[in-house]
C-alpha positions as CSV (number, residue, x, y, z in Angstrom):
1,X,52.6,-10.4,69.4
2,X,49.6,-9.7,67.5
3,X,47.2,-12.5,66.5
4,X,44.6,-11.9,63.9
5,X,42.6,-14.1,61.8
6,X,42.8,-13.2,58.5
7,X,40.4,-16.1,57.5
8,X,37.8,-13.7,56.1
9,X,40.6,-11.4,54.6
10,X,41.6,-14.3,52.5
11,X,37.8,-15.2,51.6
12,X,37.0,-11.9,50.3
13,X,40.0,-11.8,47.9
14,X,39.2,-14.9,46.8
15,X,35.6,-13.7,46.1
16,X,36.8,-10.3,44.4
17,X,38.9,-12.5,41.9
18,X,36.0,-14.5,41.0
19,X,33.6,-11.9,40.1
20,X,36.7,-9.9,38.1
21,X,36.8,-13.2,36.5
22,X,33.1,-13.4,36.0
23,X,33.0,-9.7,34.9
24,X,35.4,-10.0,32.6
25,X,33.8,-13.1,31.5
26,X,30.9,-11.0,30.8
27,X,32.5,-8.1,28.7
28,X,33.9,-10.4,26.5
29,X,30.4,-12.4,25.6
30,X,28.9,-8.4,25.7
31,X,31.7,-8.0,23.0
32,X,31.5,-10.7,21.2
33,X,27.3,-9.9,20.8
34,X,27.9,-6.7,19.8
35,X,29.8,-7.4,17.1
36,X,27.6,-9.8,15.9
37,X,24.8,-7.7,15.8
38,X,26.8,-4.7,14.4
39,X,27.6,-7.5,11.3
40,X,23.8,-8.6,11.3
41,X,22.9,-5.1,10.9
42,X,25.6,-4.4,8.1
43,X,24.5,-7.5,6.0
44,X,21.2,-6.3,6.4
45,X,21.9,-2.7,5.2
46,X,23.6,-4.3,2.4
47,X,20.5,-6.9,1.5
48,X,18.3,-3.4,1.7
49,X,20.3,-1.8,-0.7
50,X,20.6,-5.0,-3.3
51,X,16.7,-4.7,-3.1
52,X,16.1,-0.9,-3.5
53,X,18.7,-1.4,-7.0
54,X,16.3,-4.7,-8.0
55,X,13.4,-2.7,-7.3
56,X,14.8,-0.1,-9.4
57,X,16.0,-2.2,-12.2
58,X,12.1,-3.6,-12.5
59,X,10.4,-0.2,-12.7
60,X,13.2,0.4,-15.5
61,X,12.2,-2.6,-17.5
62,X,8.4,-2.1,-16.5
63,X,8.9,1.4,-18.1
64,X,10.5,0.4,-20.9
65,X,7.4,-2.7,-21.5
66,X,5.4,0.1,-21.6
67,X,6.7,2.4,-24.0
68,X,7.1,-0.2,-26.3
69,X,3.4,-1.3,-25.7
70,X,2.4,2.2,-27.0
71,X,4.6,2.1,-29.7
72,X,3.4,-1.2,-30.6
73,X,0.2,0.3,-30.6
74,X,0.3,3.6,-32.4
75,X,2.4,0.9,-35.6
76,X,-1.1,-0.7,-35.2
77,X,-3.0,2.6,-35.9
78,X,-0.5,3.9,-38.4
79,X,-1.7,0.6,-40.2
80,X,-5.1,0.9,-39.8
81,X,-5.2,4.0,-41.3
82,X,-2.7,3.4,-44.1
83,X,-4.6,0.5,-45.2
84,X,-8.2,3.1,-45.1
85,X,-6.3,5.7,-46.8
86,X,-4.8,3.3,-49.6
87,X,-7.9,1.6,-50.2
88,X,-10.9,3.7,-49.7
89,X,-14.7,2.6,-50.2
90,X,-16.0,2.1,-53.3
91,X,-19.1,3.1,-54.2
């Protein structure tokens, strides 16, 4: 008859289950962060791109403000100089 205690046997399988629960434990929250961050980053692409298209709708509008500033201004002119041409000095 053999007799061995298998005390320390039993310990270390107990302490290999833990940290396989711990581990796993671990992935998940590692997981779980990932994910989150991949969504962050996502909604943040998406915000960036909602921006660059507002950006590029106001430079539109701004160039469009701008042209019809000029053409505003050359009706001005075109005025001006009707008015000279159609009533000229008298001397």
């Amino acid at each position: 008859m053999v007799d061995h205690d298998i005390t320390e046997l039993h310990l270390a399988a107990q302490r290999q289950a833990n940290y396989t629960v711990e581990i796993e434990r671990m992935w998940n929250e590692q997981t779980y962060l990932t994910t989150q961050l991949a969504e962050s980053l996502n909604d943040l692409a998406d915000s960036k791109a909602e921006t660059d298209a507002a950006l590029e709708q106001l430079k539109r509008a701004q160039g469009a403000m701008v042209h019809t500033e000029k053409m505003a201004s050359i009706g001005v002119l075109a005025a001006g100089i009707a008015h000279e041409i159609n009533n000229p000095l008298v001397m």
